[in-house]
C-alpha positions as CSV (number, residue, x, y, z in Angstrom):
1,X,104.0,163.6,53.5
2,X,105.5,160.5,53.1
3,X,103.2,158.7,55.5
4,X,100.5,160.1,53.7
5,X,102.0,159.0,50.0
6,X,102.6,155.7,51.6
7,X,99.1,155.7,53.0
8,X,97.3,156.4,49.5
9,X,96.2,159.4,51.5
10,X,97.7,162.4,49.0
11,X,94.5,163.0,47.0
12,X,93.6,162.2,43.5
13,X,96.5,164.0,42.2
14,X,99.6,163.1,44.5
15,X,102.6,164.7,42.8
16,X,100.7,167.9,42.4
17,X,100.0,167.5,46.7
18,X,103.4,167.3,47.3
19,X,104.8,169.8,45.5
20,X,102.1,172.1,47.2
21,X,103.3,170.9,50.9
22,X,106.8,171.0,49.6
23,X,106.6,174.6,48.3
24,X,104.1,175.1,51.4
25,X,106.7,174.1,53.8
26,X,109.5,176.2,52.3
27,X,107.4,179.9,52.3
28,X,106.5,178.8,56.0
29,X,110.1,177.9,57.1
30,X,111.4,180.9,55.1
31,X,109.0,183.4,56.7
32,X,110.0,181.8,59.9
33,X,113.6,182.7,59.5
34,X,112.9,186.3,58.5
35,X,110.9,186.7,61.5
36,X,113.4,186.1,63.9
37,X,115.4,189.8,63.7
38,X,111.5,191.4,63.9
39,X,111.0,189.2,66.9
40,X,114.1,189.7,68.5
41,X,113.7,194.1,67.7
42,X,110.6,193.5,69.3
43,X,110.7,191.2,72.6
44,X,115.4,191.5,73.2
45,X,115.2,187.8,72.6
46,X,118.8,187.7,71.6
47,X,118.8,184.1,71.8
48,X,116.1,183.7,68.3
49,X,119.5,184.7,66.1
50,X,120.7,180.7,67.0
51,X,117.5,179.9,65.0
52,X,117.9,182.1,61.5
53,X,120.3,179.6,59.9
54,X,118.5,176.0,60.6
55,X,115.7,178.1,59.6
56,X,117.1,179.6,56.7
57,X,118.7,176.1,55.5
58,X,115.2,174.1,56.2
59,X,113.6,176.3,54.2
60,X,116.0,175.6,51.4
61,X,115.9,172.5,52.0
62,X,112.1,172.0,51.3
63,X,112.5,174.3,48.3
64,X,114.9,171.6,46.8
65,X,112.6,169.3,47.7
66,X,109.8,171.2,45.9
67,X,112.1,171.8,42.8
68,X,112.9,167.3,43.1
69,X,109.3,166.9,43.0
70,X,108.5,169.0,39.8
71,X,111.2,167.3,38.6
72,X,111.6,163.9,39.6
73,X,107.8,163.2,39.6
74,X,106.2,165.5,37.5
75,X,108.7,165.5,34.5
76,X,109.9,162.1,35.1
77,X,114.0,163.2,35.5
78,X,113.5,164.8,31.9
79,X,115.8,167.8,32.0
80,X,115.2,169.0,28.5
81,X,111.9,169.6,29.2
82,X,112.9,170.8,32.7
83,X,114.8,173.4,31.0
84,X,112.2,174.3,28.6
85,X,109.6,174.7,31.2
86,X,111.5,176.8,33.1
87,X,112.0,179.1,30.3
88,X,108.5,178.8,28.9
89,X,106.9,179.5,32.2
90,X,107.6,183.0,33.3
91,X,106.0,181.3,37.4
92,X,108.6,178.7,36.8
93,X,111.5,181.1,36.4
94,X,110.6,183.1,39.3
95,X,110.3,179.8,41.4
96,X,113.7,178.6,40.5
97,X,115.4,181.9,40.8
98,X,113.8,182.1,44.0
99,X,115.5,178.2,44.7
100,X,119.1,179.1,43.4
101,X,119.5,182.3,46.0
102,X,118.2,179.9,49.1
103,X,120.7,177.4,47.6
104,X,123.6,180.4,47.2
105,X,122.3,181.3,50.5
106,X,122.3,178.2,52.2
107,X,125.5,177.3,50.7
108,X,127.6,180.9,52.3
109,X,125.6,180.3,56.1
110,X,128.6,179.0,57.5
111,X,131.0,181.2,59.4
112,X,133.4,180.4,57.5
113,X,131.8,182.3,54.6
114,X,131.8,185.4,56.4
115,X,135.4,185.3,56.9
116,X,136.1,184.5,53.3
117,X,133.9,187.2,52.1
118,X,134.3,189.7,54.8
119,X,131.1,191.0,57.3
120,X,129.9,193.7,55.0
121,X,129.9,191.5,51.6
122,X,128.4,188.7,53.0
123,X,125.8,190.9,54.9
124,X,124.8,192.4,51.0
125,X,124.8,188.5,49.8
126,X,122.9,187.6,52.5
127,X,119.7,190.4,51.5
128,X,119.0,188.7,48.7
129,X,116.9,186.7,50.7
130,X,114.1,189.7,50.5
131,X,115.0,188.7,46.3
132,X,114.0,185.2,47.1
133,X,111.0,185.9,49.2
134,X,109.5,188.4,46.5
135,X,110.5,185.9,43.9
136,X,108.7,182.9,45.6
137,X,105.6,184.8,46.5
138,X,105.1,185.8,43.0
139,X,106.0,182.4,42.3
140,X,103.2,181.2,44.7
141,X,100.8,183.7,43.1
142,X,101.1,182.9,39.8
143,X,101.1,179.0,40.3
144,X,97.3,179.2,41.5
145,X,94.7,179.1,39.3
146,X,91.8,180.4,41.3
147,X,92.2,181.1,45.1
148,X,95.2,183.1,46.0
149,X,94.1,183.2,49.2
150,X,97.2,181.4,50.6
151,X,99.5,183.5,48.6
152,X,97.9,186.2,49.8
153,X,98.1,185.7,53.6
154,X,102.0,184.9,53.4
155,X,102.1,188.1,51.4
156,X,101.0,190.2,54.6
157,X,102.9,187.8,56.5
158,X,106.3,189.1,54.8
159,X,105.0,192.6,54.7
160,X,104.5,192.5,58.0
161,X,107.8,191.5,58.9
162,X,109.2,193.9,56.5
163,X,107.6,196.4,58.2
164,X,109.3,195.7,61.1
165,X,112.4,196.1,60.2
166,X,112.1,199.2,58.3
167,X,109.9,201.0,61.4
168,X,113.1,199.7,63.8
169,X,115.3,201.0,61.1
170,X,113.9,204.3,60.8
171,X,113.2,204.7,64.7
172,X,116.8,203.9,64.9
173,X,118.2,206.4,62.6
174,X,115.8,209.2,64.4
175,X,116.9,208.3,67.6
176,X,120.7,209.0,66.4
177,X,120.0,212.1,64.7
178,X,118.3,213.3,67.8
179,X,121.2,212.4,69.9
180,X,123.2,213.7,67.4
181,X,121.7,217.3,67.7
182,X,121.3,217.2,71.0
């Protein structure tokens, strides 16, 4: 993106392409993150798990970078109107309380986290991630004005691999009921 901003090459409207790659980039690096536990139910790739947190951090990482680009470019560092934009714009709110939990997220990845907040809380922190998913797709959806076509597809993308989990989830908790009565 920056060879391309450097290059003239971002299109008539230049902040308004970056902040679609930026936001772009996050959704993709966030989906990627989630799909690691589907893929490692699905294939015993233990080894995806060392993945989920570069993942997870990338992907706030280009959210921040999205949220710098509406702000920085796009509003010219005015954080009045930044505020009042947020508020106003009901797409805006979801999309920045979609960035704060990557950024709470991001921020208790560490292992040290877990210990301060013990497995099971930091486990129930670490599910809002399907908050911040819903809240960017929605976030995605309502930013375009005619084709949702992109939204769309990332929307089957994270069904998808919410179906995942919840089929291994259920098939689980059959298979210990059955054992149970057996």
């Amino acid at each position: 993106m920056v060879a391309q901003a450097l290059l003239d090459r971002l299109g008539a409207d230049p902040i308004k392409k970056a902040q679609l790659l930026t936001g772009e980039w996050a959704i993709r690096m966030l989906a990627l993150a989630l799909a690691v536990t589907p893929v490692r139910l699905l294939t015993g790739w233990g080894w995806l798990q060392l993945y989920r947190r570069p993942l997870g951090l990338f992907a706030a990482w280009y959210a921040a970078l999205h949220v710098t680009v509406f702000f920085a470019l796009d509003l010219a560092l005015a954080f009045d109107e930044f505020a009042s934009e947020i508020v106003k714009r009901p797409y805006l709110t979801l999309g920045m309380l979609a960035f704060s939990l990557l950024l709470v997220l991001a921020a208790t990845s560490t292992k040290g986290w877990v210990r301060r907040l013990g497995a099971r809380r930091w486990q129930a922190v670490h599910r809002l991630v399907y908050v911040a998913a819903a809240a960017a797709l929605v976030h995605f959806f309502w930013s375009q004005k005619k084709d949702i076509t992109d939204p769309l597809i990332w929307s089957v993308v994270f069904a998808a691999l919410a179906a995942v989990r919840v089929w291994h989830r259920s098939a689980h908790r059959m298979g210990a009921t059955t054992a149970e009565s057996a």
